[in-house]
C-alpha positions in Angstrom: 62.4 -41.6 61.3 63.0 -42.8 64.8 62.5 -46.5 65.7 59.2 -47.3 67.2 60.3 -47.6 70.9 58.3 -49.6 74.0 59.6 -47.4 76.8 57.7 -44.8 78.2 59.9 -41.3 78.0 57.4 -39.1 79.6 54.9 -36.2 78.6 55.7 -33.7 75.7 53.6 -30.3 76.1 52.9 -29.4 72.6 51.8 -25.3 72.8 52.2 -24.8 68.9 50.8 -25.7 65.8 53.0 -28.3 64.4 52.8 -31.0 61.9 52.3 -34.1 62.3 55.3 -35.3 61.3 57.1 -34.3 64.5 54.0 -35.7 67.1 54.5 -38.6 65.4 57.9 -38.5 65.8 57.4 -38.3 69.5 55.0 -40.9 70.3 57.2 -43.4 68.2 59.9 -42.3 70.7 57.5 -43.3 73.9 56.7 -39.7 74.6 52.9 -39.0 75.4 52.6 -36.2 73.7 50.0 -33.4 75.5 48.2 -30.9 73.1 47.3 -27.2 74.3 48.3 -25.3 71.3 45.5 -22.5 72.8 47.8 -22.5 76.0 47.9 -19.3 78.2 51.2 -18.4 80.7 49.4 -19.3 83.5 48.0 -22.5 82.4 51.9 -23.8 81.6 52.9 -24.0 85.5 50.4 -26.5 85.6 50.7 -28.4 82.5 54.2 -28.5 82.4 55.1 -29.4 85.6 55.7 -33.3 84.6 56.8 -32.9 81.3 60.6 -33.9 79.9 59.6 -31.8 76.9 58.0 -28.6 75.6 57.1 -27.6 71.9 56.3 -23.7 71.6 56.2 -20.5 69.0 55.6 -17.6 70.9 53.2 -18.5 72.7 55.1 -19.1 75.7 57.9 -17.5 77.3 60.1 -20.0 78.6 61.4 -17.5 81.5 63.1 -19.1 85.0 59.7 -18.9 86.9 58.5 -21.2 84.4 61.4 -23.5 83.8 61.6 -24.0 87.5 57.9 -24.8 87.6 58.9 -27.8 85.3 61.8 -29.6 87.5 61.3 -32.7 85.2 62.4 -31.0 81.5 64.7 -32.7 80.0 64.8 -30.0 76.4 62.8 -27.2 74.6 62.0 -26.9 71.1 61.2 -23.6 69.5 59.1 -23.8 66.0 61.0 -21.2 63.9 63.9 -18.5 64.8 64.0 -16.6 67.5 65.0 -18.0 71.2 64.3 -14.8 72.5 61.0 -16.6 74.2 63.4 -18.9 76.1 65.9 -18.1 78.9 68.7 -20.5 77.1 71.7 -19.4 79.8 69.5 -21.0 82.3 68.0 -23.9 80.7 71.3 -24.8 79.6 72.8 -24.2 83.6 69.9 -26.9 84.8 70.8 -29.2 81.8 68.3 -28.3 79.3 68.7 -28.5 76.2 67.1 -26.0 73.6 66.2 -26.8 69.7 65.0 -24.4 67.3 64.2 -24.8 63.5 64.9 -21.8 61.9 66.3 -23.7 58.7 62.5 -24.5 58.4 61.3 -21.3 57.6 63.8 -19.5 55.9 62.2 -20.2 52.6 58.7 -19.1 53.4 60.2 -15.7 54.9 62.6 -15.5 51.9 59.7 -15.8 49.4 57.2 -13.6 51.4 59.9 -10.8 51.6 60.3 -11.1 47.8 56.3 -11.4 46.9 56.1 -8.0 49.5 58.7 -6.1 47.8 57.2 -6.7 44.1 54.0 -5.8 45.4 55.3 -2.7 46.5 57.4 -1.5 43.3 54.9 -2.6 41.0 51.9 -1.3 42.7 50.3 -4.6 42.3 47.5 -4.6 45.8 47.0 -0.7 45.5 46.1 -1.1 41.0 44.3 -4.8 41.9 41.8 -2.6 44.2 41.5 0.7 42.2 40.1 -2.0 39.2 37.8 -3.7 42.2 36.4 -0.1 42.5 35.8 0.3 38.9 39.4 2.4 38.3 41.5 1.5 35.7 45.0 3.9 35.4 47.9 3.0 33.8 50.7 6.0 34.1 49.5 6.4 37.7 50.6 2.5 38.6 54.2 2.9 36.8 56.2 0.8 38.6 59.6 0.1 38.8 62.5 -2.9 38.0 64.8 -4.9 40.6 67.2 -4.7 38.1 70.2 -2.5 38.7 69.7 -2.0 42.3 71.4 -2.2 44.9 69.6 -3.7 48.6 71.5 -4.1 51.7 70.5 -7.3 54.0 71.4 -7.0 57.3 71.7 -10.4 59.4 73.1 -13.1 57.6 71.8 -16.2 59.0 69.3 -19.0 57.2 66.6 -16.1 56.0 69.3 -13.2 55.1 70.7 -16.3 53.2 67.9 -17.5 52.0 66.3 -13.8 50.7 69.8 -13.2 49.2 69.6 -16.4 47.2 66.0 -15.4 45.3 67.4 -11.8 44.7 70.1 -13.5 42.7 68.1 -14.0 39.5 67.4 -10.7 39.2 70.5 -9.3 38.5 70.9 -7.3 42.0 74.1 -6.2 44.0 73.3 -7.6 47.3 75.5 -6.1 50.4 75.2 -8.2 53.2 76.1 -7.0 57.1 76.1 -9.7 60.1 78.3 -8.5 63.0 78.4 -12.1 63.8 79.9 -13.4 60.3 83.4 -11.3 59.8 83.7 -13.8 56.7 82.4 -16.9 55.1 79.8 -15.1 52.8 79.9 -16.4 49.1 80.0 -14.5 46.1 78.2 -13.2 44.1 77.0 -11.5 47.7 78.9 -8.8 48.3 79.8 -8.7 52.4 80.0 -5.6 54.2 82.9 -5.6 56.9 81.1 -2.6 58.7 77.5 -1.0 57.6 78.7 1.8 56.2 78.4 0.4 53.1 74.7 -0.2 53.1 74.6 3.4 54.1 76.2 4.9 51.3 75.0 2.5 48.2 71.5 0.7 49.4 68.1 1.4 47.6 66.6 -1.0 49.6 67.2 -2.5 53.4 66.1 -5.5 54.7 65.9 -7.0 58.2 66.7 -10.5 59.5 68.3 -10.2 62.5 67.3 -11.8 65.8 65.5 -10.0 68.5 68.1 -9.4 71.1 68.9 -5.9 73.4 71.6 -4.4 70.0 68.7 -4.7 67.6 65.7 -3.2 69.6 64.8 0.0 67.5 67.9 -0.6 65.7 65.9 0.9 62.7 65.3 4.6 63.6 65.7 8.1 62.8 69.4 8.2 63.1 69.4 4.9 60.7 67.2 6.7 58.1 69.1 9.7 58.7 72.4 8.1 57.9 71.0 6.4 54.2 72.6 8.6 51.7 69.7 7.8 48.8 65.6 7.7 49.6 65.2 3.6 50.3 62.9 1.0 50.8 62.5 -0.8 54.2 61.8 -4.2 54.4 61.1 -5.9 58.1 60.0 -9.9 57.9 62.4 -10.0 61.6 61.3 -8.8 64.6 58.5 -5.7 64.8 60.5 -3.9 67.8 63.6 -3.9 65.5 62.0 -1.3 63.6 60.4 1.7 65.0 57.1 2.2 63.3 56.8 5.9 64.8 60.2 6.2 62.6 59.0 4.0 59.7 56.1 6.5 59.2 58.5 10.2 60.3 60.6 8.7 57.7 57.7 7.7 54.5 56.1 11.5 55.3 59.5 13.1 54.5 60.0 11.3 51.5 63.3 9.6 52.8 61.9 6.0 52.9 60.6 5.5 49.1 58.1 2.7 50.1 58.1 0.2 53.4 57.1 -3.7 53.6 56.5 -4.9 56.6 55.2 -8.6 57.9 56.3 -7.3 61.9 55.1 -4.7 64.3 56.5 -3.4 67.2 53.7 -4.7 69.3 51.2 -7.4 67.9 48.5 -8.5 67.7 46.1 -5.6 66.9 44.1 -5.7 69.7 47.6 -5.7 71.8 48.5 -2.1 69.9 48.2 1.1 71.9 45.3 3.4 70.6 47.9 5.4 68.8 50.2 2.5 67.1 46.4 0.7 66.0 45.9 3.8 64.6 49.1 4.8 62.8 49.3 0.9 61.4 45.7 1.2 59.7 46.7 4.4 58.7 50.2 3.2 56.7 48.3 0.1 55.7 46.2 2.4 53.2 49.1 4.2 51.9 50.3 3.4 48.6 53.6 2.6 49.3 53.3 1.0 52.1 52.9 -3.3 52.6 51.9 -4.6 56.1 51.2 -8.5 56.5 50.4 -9.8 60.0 53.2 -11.9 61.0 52.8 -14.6 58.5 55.9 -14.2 56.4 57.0 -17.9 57.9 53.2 -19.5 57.4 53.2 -21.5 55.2 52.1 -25.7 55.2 55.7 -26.5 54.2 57.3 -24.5 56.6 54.8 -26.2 59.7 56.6 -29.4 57.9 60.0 -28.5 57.4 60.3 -26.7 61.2 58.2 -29.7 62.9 61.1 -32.5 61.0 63.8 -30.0 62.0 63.3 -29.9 65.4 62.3 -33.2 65.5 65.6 -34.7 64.0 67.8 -32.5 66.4 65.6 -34.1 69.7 66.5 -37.7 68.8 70.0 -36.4 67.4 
């Protein structure tokens, strides 16, 4: 931890929930640190305008407008993955430097992706609420084993690592594709050079890829067209990387065996067109079908492990 510190460094707006740990952290530094975790765009120009630092999720989008609105920041730090809420190019050009903490995460996301996908293939939500309405079927809940398959990650960075590292116990061939690592990924993961791979062999796809302008939609119907066997979709990245329209086209024709999914392609609910609200409460009561609202990183260890993360990269 950082050395208790007289000088005064300057304001810290704090626009996410973090832990303790890292306001702490800040005030032992000399920073004042400024909560408005309930913060709205328009209330940042204000609030920010004297800070040297800024804490945020996803709250905030970090654009130029509002960096320039804040001549006096000195770094950003982003709780969890994702920097796609931040304009790094041009914080970097004025000399600011960006943090974010996905390392602090990875674990909640890799376990939630896991706890989805055996809820799925075991039936465990749909049997759990046929016995709270008084049904109890066996033969119709037959589930079925990890063991022997074959799932394809795609994006290899802390939570395609992560997830790969719990599917090892259960005697798995994991392929894993990242455009960005041509090598470096350890055995007994198998890596794909090209997706074709996935394509051909996968029962089951998973997503953890950053949200950048290649992976918009990059789950669609020429994706589901190209999987050679019926599959199961998982999505704990992004909700835009996966086309829900094409999620549901592809569960109706029998193509996609079963979907988890902790991301939407617009979220909240209330933020939802008419149509997507719609379509989402439909899949959510299908049977093979998981949706979670965004919480696969939530967890208390992760609001820990992301709030000393960033917090040992600002003093760093």
């Amino acid at each position: 931890m950082p050395v208790k510190m007289t000088t005064k460094q300057g304001k810290v707006l704090i626009a996410a929930p973090v832990h303790h740990v890292l306001t702490g952290g800040l005030k032992d530094m000399g920073y004042e640190c400024v909560n408005a975790i309930k913060i709205t765009q328009a209330d940042a120009y204000g609030l920010l305008k004297d800070c040297k630092g800024v804490i945020t999720s996803t709250r905030l989008q970090l654009d130029k407008e509002l960096i320039d609105a804040a001549p006096a920041l000195q770094w950003i730090g982003r709780m969890g993955s994702g920097m796609e809420v931040v304009d790094v190019p041009y914080a970097q050009a004025k000399g600011i430097a960006c943090y974010s903490s996905p390392e602090g995460n990875c674990n909640a996301v890799a376990e939630h992706a896991l706890g989805m996908l055996l809820t799925l293939i075991r039936r465990i939500t749909w049997s759990n609420n046929e016995v709270a309405h008084g049904q109890w079927k066996r033969e119709e809940n037959r589930g079925t084993e990890l063991e022997g398959k074959t799932i394809g990650i795609i994006g290899y960075g802390h939570t395609g690592a992560a997830f790969a590292k719990k599917l090892q116990g259960f005697d798995m061939q994991v392929l894993a594709y990242d455009k960005y690592r041509p090598e470096g990924i350890a055995a007994p993961v198998i890596q794909c050079n090209d997706i074709s791979r996935i394509f051909e062999e996968a029962d089951m796809v998973s997503f953890h890829v950053p949200l950048q302008p290649d992976t918009i939609s990059y789950f669609n119907e020429d994706f589901i067209g190209r999987m050679r066997k019926p599959f199961i979709l998982i999505n704990t990245s992004r909700g835009v990387v996966a086309d829900t329209v094409a999620v549901k086209k592809g569960i109706d024709s029998g193509k996609i065996r079963g979907a988890c999914l902790d991301v939407i392609d617009q979220e909240p609910m209330d933020a939802m067109s008419t149509e997507l609200r719609k379509l989402v409460i439909e899949m959510a009561g299908m049977p093979n079908v998981v949706i979670t609202p965004h919480i696969a990183g939530y967890t208390e260890e992760a609001l820990y492990k992301m709030s000393r993360v960033l917090l040992q990269k600002i003093i760093s």
